[in-house]
C-alpha positions as CSV (number, residue, x, y, z in Angstrom):
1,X,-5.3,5.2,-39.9
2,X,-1.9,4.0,-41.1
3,X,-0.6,0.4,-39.8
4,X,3.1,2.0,-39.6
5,X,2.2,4.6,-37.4
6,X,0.9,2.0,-34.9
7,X,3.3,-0.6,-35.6
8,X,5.2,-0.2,-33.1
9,X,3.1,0.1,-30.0
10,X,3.9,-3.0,-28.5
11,X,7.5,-1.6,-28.7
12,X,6.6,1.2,-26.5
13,X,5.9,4.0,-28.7
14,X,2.9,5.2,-26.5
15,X,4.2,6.3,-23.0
16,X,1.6,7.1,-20.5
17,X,3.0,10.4,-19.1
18,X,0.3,9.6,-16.0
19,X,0.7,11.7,-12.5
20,X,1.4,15.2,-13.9
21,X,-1.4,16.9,-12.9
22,X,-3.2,20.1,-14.2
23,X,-5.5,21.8,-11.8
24,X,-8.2,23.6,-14.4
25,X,-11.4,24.7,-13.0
26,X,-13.5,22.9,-10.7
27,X,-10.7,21.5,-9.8
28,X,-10.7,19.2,-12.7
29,X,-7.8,17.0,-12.5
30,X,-6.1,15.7,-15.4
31,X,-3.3,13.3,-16.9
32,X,-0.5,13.9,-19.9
33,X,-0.3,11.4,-22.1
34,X,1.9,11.1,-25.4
35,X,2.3,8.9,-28.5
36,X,5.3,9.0,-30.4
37,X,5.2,7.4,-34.0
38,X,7.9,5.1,-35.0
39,X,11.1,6.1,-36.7
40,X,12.0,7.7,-39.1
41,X,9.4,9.7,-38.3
42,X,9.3,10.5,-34.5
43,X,6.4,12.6,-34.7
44,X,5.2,13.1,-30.8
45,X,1.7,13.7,-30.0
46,X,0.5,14.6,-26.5
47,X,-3.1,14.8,-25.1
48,X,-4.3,15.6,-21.8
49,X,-7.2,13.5,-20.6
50,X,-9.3,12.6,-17.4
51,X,-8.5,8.8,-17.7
52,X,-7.2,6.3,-20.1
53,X,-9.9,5.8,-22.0
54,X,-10.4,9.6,-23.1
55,X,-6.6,9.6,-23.6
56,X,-6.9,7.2,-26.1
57,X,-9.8,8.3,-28.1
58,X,-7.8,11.9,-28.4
59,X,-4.8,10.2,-29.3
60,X,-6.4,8.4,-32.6
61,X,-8.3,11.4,-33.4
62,X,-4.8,13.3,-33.8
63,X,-3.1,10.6,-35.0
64,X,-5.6,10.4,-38.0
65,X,-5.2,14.1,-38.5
66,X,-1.1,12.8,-39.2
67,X,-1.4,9.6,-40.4
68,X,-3.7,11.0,-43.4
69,X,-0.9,14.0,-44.3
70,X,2.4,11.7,-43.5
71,X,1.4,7.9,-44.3
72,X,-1.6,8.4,-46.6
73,X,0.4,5.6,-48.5
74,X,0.1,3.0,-45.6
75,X,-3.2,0.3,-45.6
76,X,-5.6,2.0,-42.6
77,X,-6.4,-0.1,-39.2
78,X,-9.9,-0.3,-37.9
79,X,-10.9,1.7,-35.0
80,X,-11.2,-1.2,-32.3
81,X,-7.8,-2.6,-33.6
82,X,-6.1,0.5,-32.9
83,X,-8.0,0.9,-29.2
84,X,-6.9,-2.4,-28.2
85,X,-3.5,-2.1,-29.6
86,X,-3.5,1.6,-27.8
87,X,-5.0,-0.6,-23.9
88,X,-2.4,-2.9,-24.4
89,X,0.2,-0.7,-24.3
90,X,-0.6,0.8,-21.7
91,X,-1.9,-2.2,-19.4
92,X,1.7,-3.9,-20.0
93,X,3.4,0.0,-19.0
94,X,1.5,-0.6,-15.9
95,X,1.8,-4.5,-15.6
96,X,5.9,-3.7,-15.4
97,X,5.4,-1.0,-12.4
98,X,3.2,-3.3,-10.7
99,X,5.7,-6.1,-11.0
100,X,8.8,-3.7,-9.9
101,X,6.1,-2.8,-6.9
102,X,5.6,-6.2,-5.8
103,X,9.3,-7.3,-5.9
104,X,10.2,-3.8,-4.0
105,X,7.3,-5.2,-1.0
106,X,8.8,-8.7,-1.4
107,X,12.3,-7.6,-0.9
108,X,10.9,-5.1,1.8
109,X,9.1,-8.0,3.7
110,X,12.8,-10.4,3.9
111,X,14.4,-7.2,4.8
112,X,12.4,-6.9,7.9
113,X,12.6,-10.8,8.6
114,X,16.3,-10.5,8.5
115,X,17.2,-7.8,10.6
116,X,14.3,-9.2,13.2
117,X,15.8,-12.4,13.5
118,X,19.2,-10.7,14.0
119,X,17.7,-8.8,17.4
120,X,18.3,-5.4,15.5
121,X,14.7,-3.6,16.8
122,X,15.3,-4.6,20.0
123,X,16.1,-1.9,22.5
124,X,16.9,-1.5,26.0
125,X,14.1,-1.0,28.0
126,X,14.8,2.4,29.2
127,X,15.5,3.4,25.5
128,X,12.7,4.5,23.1
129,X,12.3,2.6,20.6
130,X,13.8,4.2,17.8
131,X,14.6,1.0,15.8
132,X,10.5,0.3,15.9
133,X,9.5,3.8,14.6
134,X,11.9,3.9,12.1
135,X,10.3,0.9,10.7
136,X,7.3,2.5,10.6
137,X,7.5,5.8,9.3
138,X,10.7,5.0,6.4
139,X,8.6,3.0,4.5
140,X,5.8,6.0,4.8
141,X,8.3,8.3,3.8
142,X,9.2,6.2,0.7
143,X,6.0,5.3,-0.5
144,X,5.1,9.6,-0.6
145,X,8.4,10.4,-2.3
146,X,7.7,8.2,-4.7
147,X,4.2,8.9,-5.0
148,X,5.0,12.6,-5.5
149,X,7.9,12.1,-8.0
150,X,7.2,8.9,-9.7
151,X,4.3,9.4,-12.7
152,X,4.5,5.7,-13.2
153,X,3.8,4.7,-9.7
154,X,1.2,7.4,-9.1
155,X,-0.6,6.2,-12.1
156,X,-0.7,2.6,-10.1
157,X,-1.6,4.1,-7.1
158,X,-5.1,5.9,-8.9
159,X,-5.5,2.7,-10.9
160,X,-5.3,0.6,-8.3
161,X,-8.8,-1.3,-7.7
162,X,-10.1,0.2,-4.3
163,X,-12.2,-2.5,-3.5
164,X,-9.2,-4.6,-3.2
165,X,-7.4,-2.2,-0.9
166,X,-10.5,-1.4,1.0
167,X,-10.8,-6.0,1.4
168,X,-7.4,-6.0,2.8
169,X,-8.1,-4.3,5.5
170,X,-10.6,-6.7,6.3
171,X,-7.0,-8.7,7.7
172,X,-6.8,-6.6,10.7
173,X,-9.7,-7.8,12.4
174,X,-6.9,-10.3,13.6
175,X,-6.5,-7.3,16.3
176,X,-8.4,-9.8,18.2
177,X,-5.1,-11.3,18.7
178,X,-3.8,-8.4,21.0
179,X,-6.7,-8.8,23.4
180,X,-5.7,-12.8,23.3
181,X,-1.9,-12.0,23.9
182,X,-3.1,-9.1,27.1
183,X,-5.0,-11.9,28.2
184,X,-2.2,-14.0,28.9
185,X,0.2,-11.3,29.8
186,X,2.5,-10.7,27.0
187,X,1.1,-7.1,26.4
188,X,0.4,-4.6,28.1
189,X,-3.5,-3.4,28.4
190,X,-2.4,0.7,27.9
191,X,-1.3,-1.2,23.9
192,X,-3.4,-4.0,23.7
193,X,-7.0,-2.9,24.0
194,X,-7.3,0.4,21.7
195,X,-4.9,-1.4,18.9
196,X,-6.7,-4.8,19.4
197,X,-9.9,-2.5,19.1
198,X,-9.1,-0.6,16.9
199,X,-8.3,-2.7,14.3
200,X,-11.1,-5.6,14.3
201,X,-13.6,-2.3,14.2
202,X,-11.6,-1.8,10.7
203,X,-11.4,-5.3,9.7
204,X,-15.2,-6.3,10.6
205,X,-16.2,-3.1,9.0
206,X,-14.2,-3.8,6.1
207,X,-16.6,-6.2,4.1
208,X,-19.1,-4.1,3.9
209,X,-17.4,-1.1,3.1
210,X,-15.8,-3.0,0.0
211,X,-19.6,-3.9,-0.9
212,X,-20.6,-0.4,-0.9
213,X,-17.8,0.4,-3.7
214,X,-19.1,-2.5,-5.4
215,X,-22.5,-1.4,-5.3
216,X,-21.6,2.2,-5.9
217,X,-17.8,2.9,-7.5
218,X,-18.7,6.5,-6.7
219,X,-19.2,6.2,-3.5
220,X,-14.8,6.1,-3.2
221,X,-16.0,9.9,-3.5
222,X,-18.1,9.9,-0.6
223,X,-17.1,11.7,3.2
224,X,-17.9,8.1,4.6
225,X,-15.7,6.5,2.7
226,X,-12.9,9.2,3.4
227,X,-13.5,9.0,6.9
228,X,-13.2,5.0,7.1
229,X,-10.0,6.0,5.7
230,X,-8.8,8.4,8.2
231,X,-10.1,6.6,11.2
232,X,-8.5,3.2,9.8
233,X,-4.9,5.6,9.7
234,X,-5.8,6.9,12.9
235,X,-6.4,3.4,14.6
236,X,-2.7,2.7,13.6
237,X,-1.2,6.0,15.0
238,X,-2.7,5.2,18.4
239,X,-1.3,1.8,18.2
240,X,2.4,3.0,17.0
241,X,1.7,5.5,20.3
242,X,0.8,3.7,23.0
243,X,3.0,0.9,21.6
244,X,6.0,3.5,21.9
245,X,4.6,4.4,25.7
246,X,4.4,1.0,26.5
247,X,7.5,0.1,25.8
248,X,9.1,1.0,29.1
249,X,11.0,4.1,28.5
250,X,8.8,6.3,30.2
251,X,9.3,5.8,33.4
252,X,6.1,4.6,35.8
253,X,4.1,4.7,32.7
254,X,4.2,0.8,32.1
255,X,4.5,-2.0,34.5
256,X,6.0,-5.3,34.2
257,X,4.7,-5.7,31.1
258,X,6.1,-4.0,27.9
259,X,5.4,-3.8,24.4
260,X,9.2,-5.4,24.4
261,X,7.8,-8.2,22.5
262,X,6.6,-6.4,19.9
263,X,10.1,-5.8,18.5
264,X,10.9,-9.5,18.5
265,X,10.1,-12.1,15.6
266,X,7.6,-12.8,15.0
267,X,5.6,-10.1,16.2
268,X,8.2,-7.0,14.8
269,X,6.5,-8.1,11.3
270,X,3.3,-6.2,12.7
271,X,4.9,-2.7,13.5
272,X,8.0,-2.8,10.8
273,X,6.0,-4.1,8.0
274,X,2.1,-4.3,8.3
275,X,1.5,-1.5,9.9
276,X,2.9,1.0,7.2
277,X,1.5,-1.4,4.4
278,X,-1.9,-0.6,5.9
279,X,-1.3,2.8,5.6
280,X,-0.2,2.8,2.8
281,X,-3.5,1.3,1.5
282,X,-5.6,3.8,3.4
283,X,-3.6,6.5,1.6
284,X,-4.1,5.3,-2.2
285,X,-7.8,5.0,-0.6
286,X,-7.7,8.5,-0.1
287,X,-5.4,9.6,-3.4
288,X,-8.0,8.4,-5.1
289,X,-10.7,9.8,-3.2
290,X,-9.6,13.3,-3.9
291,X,-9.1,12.5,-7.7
292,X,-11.9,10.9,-8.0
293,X,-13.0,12.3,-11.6
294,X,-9.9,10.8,-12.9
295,X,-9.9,7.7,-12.3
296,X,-11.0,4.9,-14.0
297,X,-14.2,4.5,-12.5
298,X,-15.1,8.2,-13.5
299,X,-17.8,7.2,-15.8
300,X,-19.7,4.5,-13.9
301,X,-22.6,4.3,-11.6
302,X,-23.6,7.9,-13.3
């Protein structure tokens, strides 16, 4: 294996093409990857493979098949040099999406700080709260666009570790804190009790669901697992629902007490930010659920 054609990989010669998907039987999901050696020759090679590993074990074997007929001339690399040089290519490709991601959620966070402090989801009481919902569903909106068009991001999204997005959920057993706030009559029971429920079932319940992944990556596969998911998104809906009932707009539906606090600091952050983080998580949970073969974990606890 020639030392040129690799040479440049920590330029970027390898580019993951990750997230375009071929559905082949069984339902077999796969990933395009390509390699392109450096100039002057600019010979592209492109491999389709279940995860990053297989991609790169394809990608040397066809590389070899070039390297031998174009750059017989070049001293050859060892097999575990050109695999690590090949991983560290592509952790960095993901290392930069995940950095873009976490400024995008930083800048996302401020945003919502800003315009709360500045009154701007605050409604009148016999107006729905429009300001509220478009805080949730937006970011939702964004996060599947990008999701569907974005091969670099949907590559982060399957990567992603699960157990970590399955322990972050373990946060929202801080519903407790609704049922604290009914008690002293800043929300309204119709809000408080299902959303305040809702989420310390998902937070307690959390824990052990991460140790169950831990134990067992392929239980991410499993219907219990997907419906932990579903009723974690679900939990959330019902709060974004009654919230929006609660709110006073529908008239004789709430009493004194509204979810009007809700769209003040610093309880907004809740609705307009945490909320569709949450589901967010629940839905790379479930992405990579349903492409479960492909990911990363695909060859473990077999």
């Amino acid at each position: 294996m020639s030392r040129a054609f690799f040479s440049t990989l920590k330029g970027g010669a390898l580019r993951g093409r990750t997230g375009e998907f071929l559905k082949l039987k069984k339902e077999m999901i796969y990933v395009r990857y390509s390699f392109t050696c450096p100039a002057p020759c600019n010979y592209k090679i492109m491999v389709h493979a279940k995860n990053g590993d297989e991609a790169i074990a394809k990608i040397i074997e066809e590389s070899a098949v070039h390297s031998k007929q174009v750059h017989a001339d070049v001293a050859e690399m060892t097999m575990e040099q050109l695999k690590n040089m090949v991983r560290l290519v592509m952790a960095k490709a993901q290392a930069t999406t995940r950095s873009f991601v976490g400024a995008v959620l930083a800048l996302w966070l401020v945003l919502v700080f800003l315009l709360g402090e500045q009154g701007a989801f605050v409604q009148p009481q016999e107006a729905p709260p429009f300001p509220i919902l478009l805080g949730v569903t937006v970011p939702l909106l964004v996060f599947l666009a990008a999701y569907l068009g974005s091969r670099a991001f949907r590559a982060l999204v399957l990567s992603a570790d699960v157990r970590v997005l399955t322990a972050i959920q373990a946060w929202r057993a801080g519903g407790l804190g609704f049922l604290a706030l009914y008690a002293h009559g800043v929300l309204p029971g119709l809000f408080a009790w299902p959303a305040g429920l809702g989420d310390i079932l998902i937070g307690v319940t959390a824990p052990w669901v991460m140790l169950a992944l831990i134990r067992q990556p392929r239980f991410t596969a499993s219907r219990l697992f997907v419906a932990w998911n579903l009723l974690g998104i679900l939990d959330l809906v019902v709060a974004v629902g009654t919230g929006t009932l609660s709110s006073g707009f529908v008239a004789g539906l709430a009493g004194a007490v509204t979810t009007a606090p809700m769209a003040q600091l610093p309880l907004v952050l809740i609705p307009a930010y945490f909320v569709p983080l949450f589901i967010m998580l629940h839905l790379a949970a479930l992405f990579q659920a349903r492409h479960f073969p492909a990911s990363r974990h695909s060859g473990e606890g077999s």
